[in-house]
N, C-alpha and C positions, 0 to 999 in steps of 0.2 A: 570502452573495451580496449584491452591493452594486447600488445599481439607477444606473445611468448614462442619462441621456436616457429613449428609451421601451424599453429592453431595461436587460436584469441580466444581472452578469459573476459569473459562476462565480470564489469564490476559493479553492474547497474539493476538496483533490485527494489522492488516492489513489496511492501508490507500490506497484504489485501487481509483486513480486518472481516471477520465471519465470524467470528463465536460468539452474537448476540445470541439470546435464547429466542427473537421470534416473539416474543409475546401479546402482542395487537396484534401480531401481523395472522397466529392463529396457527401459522407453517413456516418453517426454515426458511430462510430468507436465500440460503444459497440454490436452493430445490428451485425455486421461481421461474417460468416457463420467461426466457427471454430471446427477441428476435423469433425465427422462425421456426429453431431445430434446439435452442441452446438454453442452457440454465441464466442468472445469473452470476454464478461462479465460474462456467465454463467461458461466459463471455468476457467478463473482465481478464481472468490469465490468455484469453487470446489477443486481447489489447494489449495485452504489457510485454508477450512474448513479442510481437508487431513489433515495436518498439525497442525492441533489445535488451529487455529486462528479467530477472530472474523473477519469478512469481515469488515470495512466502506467503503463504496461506497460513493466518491463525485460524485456527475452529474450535471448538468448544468439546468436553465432553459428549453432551446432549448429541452432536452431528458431527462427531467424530468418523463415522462412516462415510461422509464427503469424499475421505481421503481419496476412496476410489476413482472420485472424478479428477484427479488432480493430475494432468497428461505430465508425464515423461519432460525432466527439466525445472518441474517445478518444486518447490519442497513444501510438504503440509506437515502443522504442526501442531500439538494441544494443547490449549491451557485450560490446565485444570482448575483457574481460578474463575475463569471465565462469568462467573455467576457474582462479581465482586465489582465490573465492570470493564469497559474499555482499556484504561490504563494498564493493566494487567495483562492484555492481548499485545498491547504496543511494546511492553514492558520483554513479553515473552517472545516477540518475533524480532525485537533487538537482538537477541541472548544469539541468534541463526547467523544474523549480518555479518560479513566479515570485517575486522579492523579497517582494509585497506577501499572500501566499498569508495566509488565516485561521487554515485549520484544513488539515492535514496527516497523511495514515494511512498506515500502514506497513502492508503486507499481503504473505503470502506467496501465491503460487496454489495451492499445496496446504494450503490451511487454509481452508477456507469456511466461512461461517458465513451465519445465516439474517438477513433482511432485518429481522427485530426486535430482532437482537444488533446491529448495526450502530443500529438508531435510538435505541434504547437509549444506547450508549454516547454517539452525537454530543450527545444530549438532555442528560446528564449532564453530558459536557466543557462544554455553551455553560452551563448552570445554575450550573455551578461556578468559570466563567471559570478554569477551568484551564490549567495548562500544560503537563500530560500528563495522558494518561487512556488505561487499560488495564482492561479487564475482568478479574474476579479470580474466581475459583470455587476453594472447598476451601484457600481462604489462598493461592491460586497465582495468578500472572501470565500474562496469555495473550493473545492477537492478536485482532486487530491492533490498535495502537499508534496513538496519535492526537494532536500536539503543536501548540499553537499559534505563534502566528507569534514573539513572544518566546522559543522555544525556536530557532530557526533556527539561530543561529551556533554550539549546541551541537550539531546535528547529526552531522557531520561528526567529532567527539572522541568521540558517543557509536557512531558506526557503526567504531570501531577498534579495542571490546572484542567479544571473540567470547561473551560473554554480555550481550546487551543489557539482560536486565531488573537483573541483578545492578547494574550500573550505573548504570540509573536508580534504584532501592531506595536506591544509596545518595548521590546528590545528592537525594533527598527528604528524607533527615536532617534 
């Protein structure tokens, strides 16, 4: 967060991946009754606001009416390829991010995590001045994904492997 005049700009933003179609699961994956009172889309943009981050919400055509859940602060957006895969949502909630962004998290909506896993890892990434940062358990790689603004131009080369950690593992070489 950078402090401009008497207010501070947000340069910390959240890519929360949603425009799966759903299809095993039967129903929207964002609709999902989570916690006590909450979806799972409303849960996740309440952890990332937590944390100081701008929500972008990809969604899909199909659950393009989401938007309505999407509180004040956050920005929702559509891809209309959404039926092509993943890459394509990554691809589209880049186009949202600004040049000058910090720090940048990849999230999917069906993957939530609790609001100390998330302070946790931002804590880490700024300590380490890193240029990615992934939570690991069991020797394993896992979400959401967190890149600083030096990773920017590789985005886009790393959203074209359909395994992104495998990818990353190996430009950390």
């Amino acid at each position: 967060m950078r402090e401009s005049g008497n207010f501070s700009i947000n340069l910390n933003f959240a890519i929360v991946l949603a425009a799966g179609a759903s299809t095993r699961m039967g129903s929207c994956k964002t609709s999902l009754p989570w916690g006590e009172s909450e979806t799972l889309l409303t849960y996740q943009l309440k952890q990332w606001f937590s944390v100081g981050f701008t929500p972008v919400v990809v969604l899909g055509s199909h659950n393009s009416n989401k938007q309505k859940d999407c509180p004040l602060g956050s920005l929702a957006i559509i891809n209309p390829h959404a039926n092509v895969g993943k890459t394509t949502s990554l691809l589209t909630g880049l186009q949202h991010i600004p040049l000058n962004f910090e720090i940048l998290a990849i999230s999917a909506v069906d993957q939530p995590r609790k609001l100390e896993i998330y302070q946790k890892l931002l804590l880490a990434h700024q300590d380490n001045s890193a240029l990615i940062t992934a939570p690991i358990y069991q020797g394993k790689m896992g979400h959401p994904l967190l890149f600083s603004n030096g990773m920017r131009s590789h985005l886009p080369i790393f959203s074209l492997y359909r395994n992104w950690h495998f990818n990353i593992y190996s430009h950390s070489l």
